[in-house]
N, C-alpha and C positions, 0 to 999 in steps of 0.2 A: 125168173124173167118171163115176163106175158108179152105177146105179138097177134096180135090179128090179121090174115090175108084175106087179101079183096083183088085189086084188078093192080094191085101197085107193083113193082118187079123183088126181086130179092134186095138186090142192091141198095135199093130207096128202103127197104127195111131195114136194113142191115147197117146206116145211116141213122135211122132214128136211134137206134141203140146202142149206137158208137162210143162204148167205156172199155177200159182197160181190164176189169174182169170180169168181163160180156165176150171177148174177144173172142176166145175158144170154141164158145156156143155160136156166135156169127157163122166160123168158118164151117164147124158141122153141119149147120143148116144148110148153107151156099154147098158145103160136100152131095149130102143128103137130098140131088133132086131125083123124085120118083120114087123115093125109099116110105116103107109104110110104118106110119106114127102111132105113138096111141096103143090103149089095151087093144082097142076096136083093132089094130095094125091097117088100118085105112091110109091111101095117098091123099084122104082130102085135108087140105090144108088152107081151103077158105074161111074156114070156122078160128073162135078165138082158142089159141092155145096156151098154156103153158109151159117151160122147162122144166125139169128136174136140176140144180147144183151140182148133183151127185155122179150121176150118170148119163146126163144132160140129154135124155130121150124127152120127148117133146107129145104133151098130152093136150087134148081135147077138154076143153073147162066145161061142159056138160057130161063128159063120161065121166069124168071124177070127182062133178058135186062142187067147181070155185066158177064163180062169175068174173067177168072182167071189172065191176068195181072191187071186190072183194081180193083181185090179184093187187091193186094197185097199196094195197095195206100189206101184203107178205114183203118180207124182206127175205129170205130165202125159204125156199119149195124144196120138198125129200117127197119122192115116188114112194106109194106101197112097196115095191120090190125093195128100194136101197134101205126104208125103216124095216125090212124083214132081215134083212142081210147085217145092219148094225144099227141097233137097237136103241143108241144114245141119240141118234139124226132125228131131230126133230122139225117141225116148221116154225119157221120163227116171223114174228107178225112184229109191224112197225108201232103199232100202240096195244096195247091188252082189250081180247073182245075174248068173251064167254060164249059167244053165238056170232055163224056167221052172218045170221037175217036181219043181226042188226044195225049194220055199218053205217046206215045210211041215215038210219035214226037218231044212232050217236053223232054225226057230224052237225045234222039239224042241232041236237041238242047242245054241242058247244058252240055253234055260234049263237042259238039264243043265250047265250049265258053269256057271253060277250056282250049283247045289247046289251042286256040289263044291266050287267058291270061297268059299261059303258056311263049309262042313266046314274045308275047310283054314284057315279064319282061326278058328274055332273052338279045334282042335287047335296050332295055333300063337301063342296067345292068351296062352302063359305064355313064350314066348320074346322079343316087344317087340322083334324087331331087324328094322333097314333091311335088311342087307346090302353096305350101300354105306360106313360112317362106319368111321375108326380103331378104334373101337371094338366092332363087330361080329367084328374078324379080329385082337384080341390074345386069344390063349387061357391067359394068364397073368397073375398079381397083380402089381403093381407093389411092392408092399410099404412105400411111404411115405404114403400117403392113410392119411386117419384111420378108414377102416374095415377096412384094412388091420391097421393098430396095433391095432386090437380087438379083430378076427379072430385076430392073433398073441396078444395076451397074455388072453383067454379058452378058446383053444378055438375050432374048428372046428362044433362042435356047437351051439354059443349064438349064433352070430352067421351069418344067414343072408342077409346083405346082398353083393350083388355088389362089387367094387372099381373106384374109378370111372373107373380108364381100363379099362374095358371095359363100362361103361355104354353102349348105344345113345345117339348125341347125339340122333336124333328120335325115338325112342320110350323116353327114360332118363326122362323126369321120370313114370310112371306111367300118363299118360293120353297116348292117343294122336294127335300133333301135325299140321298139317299140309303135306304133301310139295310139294304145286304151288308158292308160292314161297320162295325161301332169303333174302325180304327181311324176311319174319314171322319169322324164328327170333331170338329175343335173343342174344346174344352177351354172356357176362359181361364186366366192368370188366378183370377179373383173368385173361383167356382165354393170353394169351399167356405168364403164369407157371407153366399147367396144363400142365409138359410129363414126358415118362414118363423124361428122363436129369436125373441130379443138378445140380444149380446151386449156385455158390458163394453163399453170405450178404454181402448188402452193409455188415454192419455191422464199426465198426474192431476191426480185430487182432482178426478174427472165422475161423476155420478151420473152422468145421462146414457142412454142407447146407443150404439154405433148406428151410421146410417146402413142403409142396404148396400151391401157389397165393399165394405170399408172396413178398415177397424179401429174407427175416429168417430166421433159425433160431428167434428166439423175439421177444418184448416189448420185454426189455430191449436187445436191435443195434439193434430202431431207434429208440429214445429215446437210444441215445449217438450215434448218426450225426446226429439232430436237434438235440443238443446241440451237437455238433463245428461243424455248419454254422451254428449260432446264435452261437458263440463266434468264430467264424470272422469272418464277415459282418457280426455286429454292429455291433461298433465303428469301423467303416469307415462306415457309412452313419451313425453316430451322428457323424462328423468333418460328412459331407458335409452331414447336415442343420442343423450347426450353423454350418457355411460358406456354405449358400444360401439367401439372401435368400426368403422365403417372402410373395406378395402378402397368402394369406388370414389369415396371422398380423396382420400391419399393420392389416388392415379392423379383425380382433377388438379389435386394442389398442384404436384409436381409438373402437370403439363401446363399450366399457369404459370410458374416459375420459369419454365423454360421459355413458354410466350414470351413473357419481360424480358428475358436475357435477348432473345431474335430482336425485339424490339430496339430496346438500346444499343445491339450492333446498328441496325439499319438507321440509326437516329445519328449513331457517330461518320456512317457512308455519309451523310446526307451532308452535315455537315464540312468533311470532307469535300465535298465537292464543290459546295458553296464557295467553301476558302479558293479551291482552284480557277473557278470562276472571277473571283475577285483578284487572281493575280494576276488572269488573263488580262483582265482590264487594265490591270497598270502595264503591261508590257505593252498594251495597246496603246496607253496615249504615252510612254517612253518615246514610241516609235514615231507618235504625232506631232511630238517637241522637234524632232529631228527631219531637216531637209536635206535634198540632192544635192551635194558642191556641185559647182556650175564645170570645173576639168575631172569630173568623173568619168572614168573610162570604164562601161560595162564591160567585164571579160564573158562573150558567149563561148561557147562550146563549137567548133567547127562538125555542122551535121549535114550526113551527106543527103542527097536529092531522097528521100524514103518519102512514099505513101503508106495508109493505111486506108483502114472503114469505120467509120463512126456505127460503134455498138448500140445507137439510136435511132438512127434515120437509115443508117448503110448506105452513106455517099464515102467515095470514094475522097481523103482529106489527107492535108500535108502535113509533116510527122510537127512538124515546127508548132502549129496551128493546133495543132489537134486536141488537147486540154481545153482549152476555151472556146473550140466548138462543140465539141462536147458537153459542155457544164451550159451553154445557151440552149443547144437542141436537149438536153435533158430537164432544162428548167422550162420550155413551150410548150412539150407533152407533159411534164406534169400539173401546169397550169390549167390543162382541160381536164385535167381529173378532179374528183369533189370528196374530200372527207373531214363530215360534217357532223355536230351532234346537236339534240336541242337543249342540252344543259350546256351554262359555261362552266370553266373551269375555276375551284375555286382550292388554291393550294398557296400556303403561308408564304412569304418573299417570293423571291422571284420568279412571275409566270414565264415559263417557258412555250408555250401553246399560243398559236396566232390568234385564234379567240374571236376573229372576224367575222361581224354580225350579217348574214347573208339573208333579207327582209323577202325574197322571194319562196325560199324556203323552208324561212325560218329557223336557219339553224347555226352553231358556231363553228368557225373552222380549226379543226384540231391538226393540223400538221403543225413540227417544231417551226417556231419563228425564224429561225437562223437558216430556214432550208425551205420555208411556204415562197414561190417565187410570182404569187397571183397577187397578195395581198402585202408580203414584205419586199419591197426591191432595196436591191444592195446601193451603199450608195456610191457618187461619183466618184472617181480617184482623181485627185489633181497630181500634175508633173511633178511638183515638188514632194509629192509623198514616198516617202523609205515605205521598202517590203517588212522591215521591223519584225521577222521571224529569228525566233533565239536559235542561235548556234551550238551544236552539237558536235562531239568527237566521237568517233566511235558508238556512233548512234545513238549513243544514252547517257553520255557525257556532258554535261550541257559547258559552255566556254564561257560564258556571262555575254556576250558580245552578243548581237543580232545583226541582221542581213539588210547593207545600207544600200541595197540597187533599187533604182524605180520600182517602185510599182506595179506601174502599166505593162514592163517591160519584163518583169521577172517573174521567166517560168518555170525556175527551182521550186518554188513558194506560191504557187498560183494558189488566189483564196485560203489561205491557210490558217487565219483563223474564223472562217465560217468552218469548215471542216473542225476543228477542235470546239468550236463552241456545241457544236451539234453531236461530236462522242459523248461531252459532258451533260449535255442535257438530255440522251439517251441514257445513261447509267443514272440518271434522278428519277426518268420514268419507272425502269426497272424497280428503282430502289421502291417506290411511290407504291405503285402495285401489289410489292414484298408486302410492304406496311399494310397495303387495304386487306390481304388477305390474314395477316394477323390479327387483325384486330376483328375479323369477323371470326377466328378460331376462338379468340380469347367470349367473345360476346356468347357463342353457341355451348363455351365451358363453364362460364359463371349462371348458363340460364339452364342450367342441367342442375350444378349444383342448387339452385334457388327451389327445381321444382321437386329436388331428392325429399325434401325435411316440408312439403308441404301439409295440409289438415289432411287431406284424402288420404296419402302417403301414409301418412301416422297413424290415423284409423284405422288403417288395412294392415298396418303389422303388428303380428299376432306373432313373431317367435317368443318363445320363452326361455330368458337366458337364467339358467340358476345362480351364477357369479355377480349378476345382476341384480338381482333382485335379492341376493343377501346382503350387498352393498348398500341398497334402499332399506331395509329391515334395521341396518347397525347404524345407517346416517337418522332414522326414526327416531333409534332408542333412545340416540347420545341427545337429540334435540328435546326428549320427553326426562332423560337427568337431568340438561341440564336445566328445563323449566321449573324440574322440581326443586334443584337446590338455589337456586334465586328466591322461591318461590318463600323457603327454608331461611335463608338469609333475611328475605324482610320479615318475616315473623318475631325474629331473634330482635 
């Protein structure tokens, strides 16, 4: 370490050279005032000095022959005294100088060698070559590259592009790449087809050159070579895939079979429900044939004064009342609500779905019909109409007989069959649903099996079964007896 005192204080010194192993030598110095430095053992300390590493005593750069440029090249300083005491400490200099007179000279002389370097990559700026690549050291066209063919059939004047085997490989593509390593450089696909002597075409009954970087003369050699080897190949692997036993074929079968079995359950629900639908309807107009006698006496039930709260609105409702206001405040809030699709529905017999075209929207309304209370209203009950609900014992008994009290009047049976028509058309949705999702397993299982046994497929399989292909060997033979002895027969 080098320091020079002048009029500046310790501190502000001790500041410039604020590194971590400087630290030591600071503190000795800022220790060290009045103490005498140097062979000389003088206090002056205006002059430039240097330290010692070793024993961090602090010298005078004229009593021991180093200048202050000449410090700035040491990278560690050893005293006379510490290289007498151990003999390996030497001084060790930040670049190699043979002389210290000439530091100054050597610095001159790398930067002139920088201009020049500078100038000559300047001046050499349109030539882009290593020197070292095949390419640098052909001084002639190859004449098959396609800038070659351009060059020839334009004219020399129009086409100013180099030919590319004599492209620089690290300075061809325009900008310039870099040299320290050859594991950055890409290598194209095609490197080993780039060659500058002619190569035969690998396509059949083909006699011309491949182009540059190809191993066709054109399009169409390798589309027949593709062929050749497709025609080839084919049918051979078309034998062996028809010979071996395939596991995932079997899985498909079987979960195909079991699809049609889900299927034709869900087709007999379906059905099933249709029928129930339709007896519904006849119980309905049984019950339309039949009117109120005029001394019908409704037997009610004696109920006492009970309120409740409407699980709708939460007004406060009499117990009497309370079903049919209910089923009113539950059909007004659901009236403001909208669920809507923009496909209509399209499902064989009977639509169940309101289906109602809403032209603001643009869309259909999919609530069940028997329960959409915007678009379907129920209709009027006249006095004379029977509640015509079938009678039951024992809950699940059914009596044949049905319930002859008004209508309007009876709140045994209130709505009862809007409620049943809407179970039965919810267990058709479900059913509906079942079936869409079958039929998209079944579709994703035949288009598996379609794409198992395709051309790519067959191409690509390469096992070799030996039980196989002795089977192809004995179905050969038997096919070349039995030619021969036909063959034998017409002779005779």
């Amino acid at each position: 370490m080098s320091r020079k005192r002048g009029d500046i204080s310790k501190e502000e010194i001790a500041k410039q050279f604020l590194l971590p192993e400087r630290q030591s030598k600071i503190d000795t110095l800022l220790r060290q005032d009045g103490q005498a430095y140097c062979i000389c053992r003088s206090s002056d300390s205006s002059r430039f000095m240097i330290a010692c590493d070793a024993c961090e005593e602090w010298y005078h750069g004229d009593c021991i022959g180093i200048s202050e440029k000449e410090a700035k090249l040491i990278k560690q300083y050893f005293c006379i005294r510490c290289i007498e005491e151990d003999p390996t400490l030497k001084t060790k200099w930040k670049t190699k100088k043979d002389d210290s007179a000439t530091a100054a000279t050597n610095t001159e002389d790398r930067k002139s060698k920088k201009r020049r370097d500078r100038n000559e990559n300047k001046t050499d700026k349109k030539l882009k070559r290593c020197g070292d690549c095949m390419g640098c050291y052909k001084t002639e066209d190859c004449g098959r590259c396609d800038i070659c063919t351009k060059k020839y059939k334009h004219g020399t004047g129009r086409q100013k592009e180099r030919c590319k085997q004599r492209i620089c490989i690290n300075y061809g593509g325009g900008r310039r790449k870099r040299r320290d390593s050859s594991s950055d450089r890409e290598i194209p696909f095609n490197a080993h087809l780039m060659t500058d002597y002619p190569r035969q075409c690998y396509g059949p009954v083909c006699t011309n050159s491949a182009r540059y970087g190809s191993k066709y003369c054109s399009d169409n050699c390798g589309l027949k070579l593709a062929t050749n080897r497709i025609l080839q190949v084919l049918p051979q692997r078309i034998q062996e895939w028809a010979l071996t036993p395939c596991v995932a074929e079997d899985k498909n079968i079987k979960a195909l079979d079991q699809v049609r079995k889900q299927k034709i359950e869900v087709s007999h629900i379906l059905q099933e429900l249709d029928k129930r639908h339709k007896e519904l309807d006849a119980i309905v107009e049984r019950a339309k044939s039949v009117t109120v006698p005029d001394n019908f006496e409704y037997d009610q039930e004696e109920e006492s004064e009970m309120s409740m709260y409407c699980i709708t609105c939460g007004h406060e409702i009499h117990s009497k009342t309370a079903i049919k206001h209910m089923e009113k405040c539950f059909n007004k809030y659901e009236s403001q609500a909208s669920f809507g699709s923009v496909f209509k529905t399209r499902i064989e017999g009977n639509n169940m779905f309101c289906d109602f075209f809403n032209s603001s929207n643009n869309t259909y309304c999919k609530r069940l019909r028997v329960l959409c209370p915007e678009h379907c209203k129920d209709p009027k009950v006249g006095d004379d109409e029977v509640c015509g609900c079938p009678l039951v014992t024992n809950v699940f008994n059914p009596t044949g007989d049905f319930c002859r009290a008004p209508k309007k009047s009876c709140v045994k049976h209130f709505v009862w069959e809007k409620l049943r028509r809407a179970e039965i058309d919810l267990e058709r949705v479900r059913q509906w649903l079942k079936m869409d999702e079958l039929l998209e397993k079944e579709r994703n299982i035949r288009s598996t099996m379609a794409n198992r046994a395709g051309v790519l497929a067959l191409m690509l399989h390469s096992t070799y079964n030996h039980e196989v292909m002795e089977q192809l060997t004995k179905a050969s033979q038997q096919q070349d007896k039995s030619g021969v002895d036909k063959e034998s027969v017409i002779r005779r």
